[in-house]
C-alpha positions as CSV (number, residue, x, y, z in Angstrom):
1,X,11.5,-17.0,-12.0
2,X,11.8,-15.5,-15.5
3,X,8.1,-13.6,-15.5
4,X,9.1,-10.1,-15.8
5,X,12.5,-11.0,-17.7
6,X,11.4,-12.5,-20.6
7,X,8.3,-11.9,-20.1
8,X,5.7,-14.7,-19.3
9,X,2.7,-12.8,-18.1
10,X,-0.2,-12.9,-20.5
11,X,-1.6,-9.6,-19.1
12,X,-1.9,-9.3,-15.7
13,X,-1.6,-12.4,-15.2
14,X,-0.6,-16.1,-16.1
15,X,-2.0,-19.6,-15.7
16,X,-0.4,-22.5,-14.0
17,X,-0.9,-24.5,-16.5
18,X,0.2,-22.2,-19.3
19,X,3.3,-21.6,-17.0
20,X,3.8,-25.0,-16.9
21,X,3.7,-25.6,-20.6
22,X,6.4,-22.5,-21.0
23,X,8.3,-24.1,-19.2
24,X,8.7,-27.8,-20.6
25,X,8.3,-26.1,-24.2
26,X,11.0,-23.1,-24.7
27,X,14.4,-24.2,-25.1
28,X,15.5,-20.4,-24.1
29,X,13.9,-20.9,-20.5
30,X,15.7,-23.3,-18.0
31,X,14.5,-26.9,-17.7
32,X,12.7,-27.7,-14.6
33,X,12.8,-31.2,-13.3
34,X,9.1,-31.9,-13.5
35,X,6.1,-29.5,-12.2
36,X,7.0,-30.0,-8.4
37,X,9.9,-28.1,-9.0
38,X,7.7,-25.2,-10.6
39,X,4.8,-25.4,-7.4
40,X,7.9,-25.0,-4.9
41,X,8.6,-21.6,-6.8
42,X,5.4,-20.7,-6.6
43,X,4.8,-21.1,-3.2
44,X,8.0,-19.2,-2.0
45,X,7.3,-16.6,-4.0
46,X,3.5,-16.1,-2.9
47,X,4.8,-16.6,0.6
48,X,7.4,-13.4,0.4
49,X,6.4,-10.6,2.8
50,X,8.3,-8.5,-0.6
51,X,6.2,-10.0,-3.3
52,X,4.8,-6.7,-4.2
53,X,8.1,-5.8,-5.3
54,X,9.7,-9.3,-5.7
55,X,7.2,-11.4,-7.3
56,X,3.8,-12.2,-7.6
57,X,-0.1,-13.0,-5.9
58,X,-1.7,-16.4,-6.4
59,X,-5.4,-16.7,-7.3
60,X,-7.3,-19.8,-7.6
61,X,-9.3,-18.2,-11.2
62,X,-9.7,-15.4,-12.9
63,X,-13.6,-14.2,-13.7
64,X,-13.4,-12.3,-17.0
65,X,-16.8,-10.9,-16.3
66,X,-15.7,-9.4,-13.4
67,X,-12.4,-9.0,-13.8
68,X,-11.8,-10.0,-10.4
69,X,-9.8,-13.0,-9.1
70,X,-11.0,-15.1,-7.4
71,X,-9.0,-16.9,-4.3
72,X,-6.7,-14.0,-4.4
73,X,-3.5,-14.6,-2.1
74,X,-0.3,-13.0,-1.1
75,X,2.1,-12.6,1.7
76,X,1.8,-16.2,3.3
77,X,2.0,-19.9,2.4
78,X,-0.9,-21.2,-0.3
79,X,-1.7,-24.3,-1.4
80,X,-0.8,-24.2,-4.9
81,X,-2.7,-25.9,-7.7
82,X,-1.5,-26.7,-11.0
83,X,-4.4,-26.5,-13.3
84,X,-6.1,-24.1,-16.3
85,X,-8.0,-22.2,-13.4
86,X,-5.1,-21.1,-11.0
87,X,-3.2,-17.9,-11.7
88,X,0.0,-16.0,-10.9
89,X,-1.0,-12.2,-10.6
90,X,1.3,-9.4,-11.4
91,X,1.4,-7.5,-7.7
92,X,0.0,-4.0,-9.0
93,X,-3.2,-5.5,-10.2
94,X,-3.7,-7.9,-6.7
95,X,-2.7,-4.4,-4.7
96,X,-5.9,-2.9,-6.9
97,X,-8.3,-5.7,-6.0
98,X,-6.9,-6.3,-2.4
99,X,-7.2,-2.2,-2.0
100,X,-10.6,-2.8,-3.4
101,X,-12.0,-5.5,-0.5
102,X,-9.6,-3.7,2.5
103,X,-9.2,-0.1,2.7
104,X,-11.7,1.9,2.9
105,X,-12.1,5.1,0.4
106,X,-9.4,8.0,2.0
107,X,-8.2,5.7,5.2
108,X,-4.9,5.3,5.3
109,X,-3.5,2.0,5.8
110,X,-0.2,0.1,6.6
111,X,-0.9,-3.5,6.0
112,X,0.8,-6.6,4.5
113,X,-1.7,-9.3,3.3
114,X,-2.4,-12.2,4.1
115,X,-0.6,-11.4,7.4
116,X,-3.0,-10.0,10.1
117,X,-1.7,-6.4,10.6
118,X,-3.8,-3.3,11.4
119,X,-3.2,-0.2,12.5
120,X,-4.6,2.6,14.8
121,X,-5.0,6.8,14.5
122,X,-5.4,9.6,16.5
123,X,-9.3,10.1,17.1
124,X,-10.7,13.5,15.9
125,X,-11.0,14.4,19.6
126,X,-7.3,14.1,20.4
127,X,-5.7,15.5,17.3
128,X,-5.7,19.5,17.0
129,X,-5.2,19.1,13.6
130,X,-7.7,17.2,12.6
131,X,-10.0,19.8,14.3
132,X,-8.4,22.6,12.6
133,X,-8.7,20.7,9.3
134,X,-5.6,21.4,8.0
135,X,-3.9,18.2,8.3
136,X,-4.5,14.7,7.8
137,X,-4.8,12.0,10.3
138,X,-1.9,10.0,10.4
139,X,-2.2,5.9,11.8
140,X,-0.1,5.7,15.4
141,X,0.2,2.2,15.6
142,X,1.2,-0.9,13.3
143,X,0.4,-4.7,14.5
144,X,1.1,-7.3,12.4
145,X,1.0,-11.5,13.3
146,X,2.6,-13.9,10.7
147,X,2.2,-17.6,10.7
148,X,6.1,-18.9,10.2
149,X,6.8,-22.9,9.7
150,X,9.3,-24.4,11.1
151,X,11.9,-25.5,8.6
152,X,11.7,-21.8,6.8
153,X,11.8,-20.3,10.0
154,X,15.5,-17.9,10.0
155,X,14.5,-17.4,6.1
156,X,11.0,-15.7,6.8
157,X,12.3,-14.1,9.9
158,X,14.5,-12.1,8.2
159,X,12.2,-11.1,5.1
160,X,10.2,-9.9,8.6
161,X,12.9,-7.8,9.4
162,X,13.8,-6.7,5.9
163,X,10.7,-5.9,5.1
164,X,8.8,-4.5,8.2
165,X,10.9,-4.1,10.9
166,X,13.5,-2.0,8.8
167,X,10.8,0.1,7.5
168,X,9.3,1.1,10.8
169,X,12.6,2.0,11.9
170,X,12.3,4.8,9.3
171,X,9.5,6.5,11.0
172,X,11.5,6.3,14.5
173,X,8.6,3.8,15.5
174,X,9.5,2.3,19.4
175,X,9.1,-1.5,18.0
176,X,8.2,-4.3,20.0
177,X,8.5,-8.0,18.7
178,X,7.1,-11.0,20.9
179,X,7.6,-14.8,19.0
180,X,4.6,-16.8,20.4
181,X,5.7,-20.5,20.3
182,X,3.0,-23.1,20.3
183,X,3.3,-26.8,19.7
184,X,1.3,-30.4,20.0
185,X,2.4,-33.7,20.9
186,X,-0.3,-36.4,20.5
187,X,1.2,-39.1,22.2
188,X,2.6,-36.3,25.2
189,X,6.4,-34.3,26.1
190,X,8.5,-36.5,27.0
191,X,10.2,-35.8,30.3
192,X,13.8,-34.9,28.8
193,X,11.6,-32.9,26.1
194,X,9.7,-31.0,29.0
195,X,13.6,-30.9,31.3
196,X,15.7,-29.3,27.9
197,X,13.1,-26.4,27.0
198,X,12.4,-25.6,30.7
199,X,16.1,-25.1,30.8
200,X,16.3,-23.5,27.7
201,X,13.8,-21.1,28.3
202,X,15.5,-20.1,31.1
203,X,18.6,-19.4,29.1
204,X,16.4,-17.2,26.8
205,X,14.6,-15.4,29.5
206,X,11.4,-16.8,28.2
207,X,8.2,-16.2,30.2
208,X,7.1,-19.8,30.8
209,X,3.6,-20.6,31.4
210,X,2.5,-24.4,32.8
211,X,-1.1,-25.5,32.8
212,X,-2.2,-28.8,33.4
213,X,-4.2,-31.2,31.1
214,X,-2.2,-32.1,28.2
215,X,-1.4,-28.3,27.3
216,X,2.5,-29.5,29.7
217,X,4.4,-25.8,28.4
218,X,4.0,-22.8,26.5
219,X,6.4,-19.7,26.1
220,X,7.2,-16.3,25.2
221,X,10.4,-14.8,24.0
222,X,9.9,-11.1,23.8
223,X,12.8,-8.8,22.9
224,X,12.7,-5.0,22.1
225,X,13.7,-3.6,19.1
């Protein structure tokens, strides 16, 4: 999208709707199809695990009062609204607000949001310097769970590894990642369904789990790093 390069942001931000009308009025800017084409952007680019560097947050308004958005969003896949309400947010000022709500005054933090990450530090009791006082505490441990569809899958796998698992290799982190796999069938697995990811679970040296009831298989694929 053309919001830093031309630019498009009226502040810190940008309605949808004045997006929109950008868009279908500048002949220097490319021609979109119709607005569907716009909302598809939109939604990729919210759902980056990069869009602090990349591209952008989604709100659904902006209070002037406040100066807070409301809605605000980043990191995963939104529902995205074309209107005069809903805004695209330049990613330093959702990083103030979502610093703001999140981390608390001095804590250090290593999340991505949207995602449901957290991380854990040495207690006072366990780190010498912390008694000493002359260093700070560092967080040990990083956890993060991301939603993923189907159809997007290899795409937001590797923005996973580009932009998490890459960086935790930096601190010499020993990374674990576990895909959780679970699916629905109203009308029931079929028996060739339930026969093919037996055996293909098998192949990927799955952990298969059975139950009975109408939950027929569920699986996990865990690999180190």
């Amino acid at each position: 999208m053309d919001l830093d390069r031309i630019p498009l942001w009226r502040g810190d931000h940008v309605t949808l709707k004045q997006l929109w009308s950008d868009y279908s009025q500048y002949l220097y800017l490319p021609r979109l199809r119709d607005s569907a084409v716009l909302l598809d952007a939109v939604r990729s680019g919210v759902a980056l695990l990069t869009w602090s560097t990349d591209t952008f947050a989604y709100a659904s308004a902006y209070d002037e009062q406040e100066g807070r958005y409301g809605g605000l969003l980043a990191s995963q896949h939104v529902s995205v609204v074309l209107d005069a309400s809903a805004v695209l947010v330049k990613p330093e000022a959702a990083a103030r607000q979502f610093d703001e709500v999140e981390a608390p005054s001095g804590s250090p933090s290593l999340q991505s949001h949207g995602s449901q990450p957290g991380t854990e530090s040495a207690s006072g009791t366990d780190d010498p310097g912390s008694k000493m006082g002359n260093a700070p505490t560092r967080p040990r441990r990083f956890y993060g769970r991301v939603s993923v569809e189907p159809v997007r899958m290899l795409r937001d796998l590797g923005d996973i590894a580009e932009a998490i698992i890459k960086q935790l290799g930096r601190a010499d982190a020993a990374v674990t990642i576990t895909v959780e796999i679970e699916a629905t069938a109203e009308g029931g697995f079929t028996e060739d369904v339930r026969r093919a990811i037996d055996e293909n679970a098998r192949t990927l040296k799955s952990t298969p789990m059975s139950s009975r009831g109408k939950d027929v298989h569920s699986g996990q694929v865990s690999s180190p790093r």
